[in-house]
C-alpha positions as CSV (number, residue, x, y, z in Angstrom):
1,X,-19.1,79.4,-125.7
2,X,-21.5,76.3,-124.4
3,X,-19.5,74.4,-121.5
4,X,-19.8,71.3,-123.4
5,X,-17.5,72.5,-125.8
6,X,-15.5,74.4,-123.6
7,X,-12.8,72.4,-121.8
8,X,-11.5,73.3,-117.9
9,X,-8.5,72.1,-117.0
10,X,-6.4,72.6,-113.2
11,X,-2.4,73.0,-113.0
12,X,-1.4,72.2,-109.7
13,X,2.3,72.9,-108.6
14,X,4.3,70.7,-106.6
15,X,7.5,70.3,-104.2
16,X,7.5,67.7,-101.6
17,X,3.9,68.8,-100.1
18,X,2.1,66.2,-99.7
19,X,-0.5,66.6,-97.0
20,X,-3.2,67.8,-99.1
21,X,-2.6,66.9,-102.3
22,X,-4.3,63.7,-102.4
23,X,-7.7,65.8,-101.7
24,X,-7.3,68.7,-103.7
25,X,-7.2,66.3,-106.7
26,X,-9.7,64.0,-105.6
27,X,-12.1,67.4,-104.9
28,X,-11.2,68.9,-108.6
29,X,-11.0,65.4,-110.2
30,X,-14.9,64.9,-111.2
31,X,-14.9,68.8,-112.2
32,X,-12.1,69.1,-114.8
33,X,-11.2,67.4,-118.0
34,X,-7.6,67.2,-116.7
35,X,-5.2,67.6,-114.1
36,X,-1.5,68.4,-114.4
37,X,0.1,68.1,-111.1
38,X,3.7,69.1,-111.7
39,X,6.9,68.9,-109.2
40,X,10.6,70.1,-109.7
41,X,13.5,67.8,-109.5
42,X,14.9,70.5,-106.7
43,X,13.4,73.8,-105.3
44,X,13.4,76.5,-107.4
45,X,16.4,77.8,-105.0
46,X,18.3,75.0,-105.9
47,X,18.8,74.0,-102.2
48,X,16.5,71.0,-101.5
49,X,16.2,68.1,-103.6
50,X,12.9,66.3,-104.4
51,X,12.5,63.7,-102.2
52,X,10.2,61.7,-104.3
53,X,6.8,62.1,-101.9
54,X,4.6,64.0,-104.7
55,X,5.0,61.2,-106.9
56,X,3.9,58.1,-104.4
57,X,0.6,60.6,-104.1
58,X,-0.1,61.5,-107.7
59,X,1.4,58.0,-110.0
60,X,-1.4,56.1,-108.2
61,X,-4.2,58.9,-109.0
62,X,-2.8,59.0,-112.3
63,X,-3.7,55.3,-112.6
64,X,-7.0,55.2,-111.2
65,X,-7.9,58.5,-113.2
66,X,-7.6,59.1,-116.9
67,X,-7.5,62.8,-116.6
68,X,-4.8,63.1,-113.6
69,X,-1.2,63.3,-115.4
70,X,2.3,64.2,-113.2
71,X,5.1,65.6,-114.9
72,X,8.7,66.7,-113.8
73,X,11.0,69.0,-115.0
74,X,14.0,71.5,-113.8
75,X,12.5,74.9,-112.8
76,X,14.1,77.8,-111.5
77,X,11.0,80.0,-110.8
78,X,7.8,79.4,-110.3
79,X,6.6,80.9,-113.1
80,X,8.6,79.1,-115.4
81,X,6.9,76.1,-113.5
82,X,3.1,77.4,-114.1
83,X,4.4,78.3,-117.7
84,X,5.2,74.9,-118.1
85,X,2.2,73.7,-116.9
86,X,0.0,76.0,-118.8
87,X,1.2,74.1,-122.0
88,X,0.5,70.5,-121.0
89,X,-3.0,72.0,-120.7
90,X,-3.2,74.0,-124.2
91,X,-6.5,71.8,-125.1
92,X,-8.3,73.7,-121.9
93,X,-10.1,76.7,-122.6
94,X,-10.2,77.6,-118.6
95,X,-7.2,76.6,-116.3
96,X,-7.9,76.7,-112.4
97,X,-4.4,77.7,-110.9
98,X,-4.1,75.8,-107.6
99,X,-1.2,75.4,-104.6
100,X,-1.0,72.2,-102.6
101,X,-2.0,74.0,-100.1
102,X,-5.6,75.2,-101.6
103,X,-8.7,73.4,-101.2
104,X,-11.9,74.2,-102.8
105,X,-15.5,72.6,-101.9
106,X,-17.3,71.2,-105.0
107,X,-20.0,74.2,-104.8
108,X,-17.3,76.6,-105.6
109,X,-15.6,74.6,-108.2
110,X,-19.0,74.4,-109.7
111,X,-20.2,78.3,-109.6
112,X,-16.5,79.6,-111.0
113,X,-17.2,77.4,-113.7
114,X,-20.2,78.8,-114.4
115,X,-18.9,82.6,-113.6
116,X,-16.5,82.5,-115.8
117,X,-18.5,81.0,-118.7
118,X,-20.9,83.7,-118.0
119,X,-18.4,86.9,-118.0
120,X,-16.9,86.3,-121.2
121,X,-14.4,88.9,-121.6
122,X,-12.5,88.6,-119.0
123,X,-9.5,86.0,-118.8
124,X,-8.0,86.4,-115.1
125,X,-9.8,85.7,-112.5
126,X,-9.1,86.1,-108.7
127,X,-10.6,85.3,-105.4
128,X,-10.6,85.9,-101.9
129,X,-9.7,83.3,-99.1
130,X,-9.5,82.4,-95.5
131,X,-5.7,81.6,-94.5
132,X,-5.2,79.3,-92.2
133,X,-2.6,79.5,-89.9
134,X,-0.6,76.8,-87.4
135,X,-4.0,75.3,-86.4
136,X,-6.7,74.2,-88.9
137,X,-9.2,76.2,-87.1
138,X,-7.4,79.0,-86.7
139,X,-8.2,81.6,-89.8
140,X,-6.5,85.2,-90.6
141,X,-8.4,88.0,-89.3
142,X,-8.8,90.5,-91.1
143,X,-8.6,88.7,-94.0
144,X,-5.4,89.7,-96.1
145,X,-5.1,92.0,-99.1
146,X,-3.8,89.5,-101.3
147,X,-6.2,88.3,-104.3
148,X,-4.7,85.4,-106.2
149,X,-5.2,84.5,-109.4
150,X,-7.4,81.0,-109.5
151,X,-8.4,80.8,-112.9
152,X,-7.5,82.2,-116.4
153,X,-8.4,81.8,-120.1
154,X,-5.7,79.6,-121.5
155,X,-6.8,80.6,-124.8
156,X,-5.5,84.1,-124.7
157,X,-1.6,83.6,-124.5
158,X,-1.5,84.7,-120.6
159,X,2.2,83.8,-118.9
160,X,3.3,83.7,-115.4
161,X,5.8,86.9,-115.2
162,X,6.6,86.4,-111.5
163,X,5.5,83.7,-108.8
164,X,1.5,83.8,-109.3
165,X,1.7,87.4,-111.2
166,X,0.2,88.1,-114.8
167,X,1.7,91.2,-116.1
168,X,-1.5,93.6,-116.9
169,X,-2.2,95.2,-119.8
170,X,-4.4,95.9,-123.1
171,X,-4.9,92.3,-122.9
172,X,-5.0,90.8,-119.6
173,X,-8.9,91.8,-118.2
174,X,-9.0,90.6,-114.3
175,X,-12.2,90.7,-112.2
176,X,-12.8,89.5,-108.5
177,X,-15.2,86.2,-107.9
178,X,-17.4,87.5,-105.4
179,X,-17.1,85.7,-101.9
180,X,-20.6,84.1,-102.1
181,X,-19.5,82.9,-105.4
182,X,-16.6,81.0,-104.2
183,X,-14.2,81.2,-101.2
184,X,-11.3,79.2,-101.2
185,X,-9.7,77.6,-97.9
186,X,-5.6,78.5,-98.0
187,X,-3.7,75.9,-95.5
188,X,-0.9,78.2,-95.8
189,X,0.8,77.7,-92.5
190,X,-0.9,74.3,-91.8
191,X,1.2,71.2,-91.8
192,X,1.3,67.7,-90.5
193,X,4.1,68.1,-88.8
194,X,6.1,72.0,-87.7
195,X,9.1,71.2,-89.2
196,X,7.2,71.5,-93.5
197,X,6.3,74.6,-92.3
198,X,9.9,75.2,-91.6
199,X,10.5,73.7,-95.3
200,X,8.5,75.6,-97.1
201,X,9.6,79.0,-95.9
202,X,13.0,78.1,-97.0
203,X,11.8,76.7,-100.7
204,X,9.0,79.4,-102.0
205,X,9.5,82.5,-103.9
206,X,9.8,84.4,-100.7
207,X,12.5,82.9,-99.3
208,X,15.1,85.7,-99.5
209,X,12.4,88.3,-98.1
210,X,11.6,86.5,-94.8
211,X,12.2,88.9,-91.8
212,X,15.2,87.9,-89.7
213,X,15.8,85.1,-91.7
214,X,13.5,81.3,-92.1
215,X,15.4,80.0,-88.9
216,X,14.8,83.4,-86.8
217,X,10.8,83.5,-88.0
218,X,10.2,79.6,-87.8
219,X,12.0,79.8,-84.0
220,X,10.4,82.9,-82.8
221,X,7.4,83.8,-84.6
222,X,5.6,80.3,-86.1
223,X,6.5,78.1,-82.9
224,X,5.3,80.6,-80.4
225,X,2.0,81.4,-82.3
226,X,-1.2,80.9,-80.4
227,X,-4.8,82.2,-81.2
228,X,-3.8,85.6,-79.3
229,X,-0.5,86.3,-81.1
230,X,-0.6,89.7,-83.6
231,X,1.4,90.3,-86.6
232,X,2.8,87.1,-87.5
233,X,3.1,86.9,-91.5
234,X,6.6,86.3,-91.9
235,X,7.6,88.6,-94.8
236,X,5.1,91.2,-94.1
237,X,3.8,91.1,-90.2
238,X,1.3,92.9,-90.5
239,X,-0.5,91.2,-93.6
240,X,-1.5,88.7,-90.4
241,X,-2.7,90.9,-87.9
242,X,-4.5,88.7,-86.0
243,X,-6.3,85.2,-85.6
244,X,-9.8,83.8,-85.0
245,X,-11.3,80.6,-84.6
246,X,-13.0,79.3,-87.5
247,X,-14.3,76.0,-88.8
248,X,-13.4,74.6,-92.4
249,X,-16.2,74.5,-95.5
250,X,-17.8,70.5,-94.0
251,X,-16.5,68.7,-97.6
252,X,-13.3,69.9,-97.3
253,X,-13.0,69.1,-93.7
254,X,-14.5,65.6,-94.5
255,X,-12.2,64.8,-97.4
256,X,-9.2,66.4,-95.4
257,X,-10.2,63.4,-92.7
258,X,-10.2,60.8,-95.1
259,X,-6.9,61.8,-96.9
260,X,-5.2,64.0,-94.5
261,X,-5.9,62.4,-91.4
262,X,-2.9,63.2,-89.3
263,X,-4.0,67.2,-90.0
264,X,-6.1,67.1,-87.3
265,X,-4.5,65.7,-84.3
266,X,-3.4,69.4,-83.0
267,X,-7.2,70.1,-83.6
268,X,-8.5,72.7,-81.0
């Protein structure tokens, strides 16, 4: 199919995260025929209510850009949240699946476009990344196992099954974006300020499967982290076995320091 027929669209999910959203969408913006930024009225847990920060990012994006919509809604998994998503973009042939926490250089927004429109039976697509972790220079090492799903064929009748999952079968043909192809920067554990980290770990999927508990991990593990400390993922230690120092893709570090200033004022 010739790209200027085919349509790419980007569903980004939302819960009060804020400290990158502003450049995630301004990075995808010129790239995508639209954006659906979406954001629960409480946490899929049920436990922490919105607190209205998502929407004083996105309602003044969605004014300056035609192609940047929010919606809300009452979710209570994240799949049912991507789900809902996928439909607000059901004019997209190709839907980038992107976290607030998940920033992509222009380059690689660019080539993925491109590889996908030139592997043309395959619908899921997934990627490798560098995880960042308590300092924005601070990168998993070795990179972790994990290859998440960043783009699919909307035009096949995918669904979420679980959190980021697609259930495979005769119908779901996944293949791996080769890392000089596009490599995309995860800000996991890297926050403005300690205490979102602390929020976070009690609103995603994994809540329930932290070890020790969110207080325990947040108190013993995240706080006490420095570029020498081993094994510190918190539902599966040693998915983080270790960290090195290493800089962010230059655009993304220069759009995070226009939008995201106070990110780097731990900077080592």
């Amino acid at each position: 199919m010739p790209e200027k027929f085919t349509k790419f669209g980007c569903q980004v999910v939302a819960f009060n995260e804020t400290d990158f959203l502003e450049a995630i969408i301004r990075l995808f913006q010129p790239f995508v025929d639209e954006i659906v930024v979406s954001t629960g009225n409480k946490s899929w847990m049920g436990n922490i209510e919105n607190d209205g920060s998502v929407e004083m990012v996105v309602l003044p994006l969605t004014k300056e850009f035609n192609n940047v919509h929010l919606i809300k809604g009452d979710w209570t998994t994240e799949a049912q949240q991507r789900n809902n998503a996928l439909k607000h973009l059901n004019e997209c042939n190709y839907i980038f699946v992107v976290d607030t926490d998940e920033l992509w250089a222009s380059e690689y927004i660019t080539k993925v476009k491109e590889f996908a429109l030139s592997h043309p039976g395959y619908n899921i697509f997934r990627a490798n990344w560098n995880t960042r972790f308590k300092n924005i220079n601070w990168r998993v090492e070795p990179r972790e196992q994990f290859k998440p799903i960043v783009l699919i064929n909307n035009k096949k009748g995918l669904q979420f099954t679980e959190n980021r999952h697609i259930q495979e079968s005769v119908n779901t043909i996944s293949i791996l974006i080769p890392e000089k192809t596009a490599l995309v920067e995860h800000l996991s554990y890297v926050r403005s300020e300690p205490s979102k980290i602390k929020e976070k770990i009690n609103t995603f999927s994994h809540a329930n499967e932290v070890i020790n508990g969110t207080d325990w991990w947040y108190r013993e593990v995240y706080l006490q982290t420095d570029i020498n400390s081993k094994n510190i993922h918190p539902t599966e230690p040693t998915a983080y076995q270790g960290l090195v120092e290493d800089e962010l893709h230059p655009e993304i570090k220069r759009f995070l320091k226009k939008y995201s200033p106070k990110i780097f004022k731990d900077e080592k």
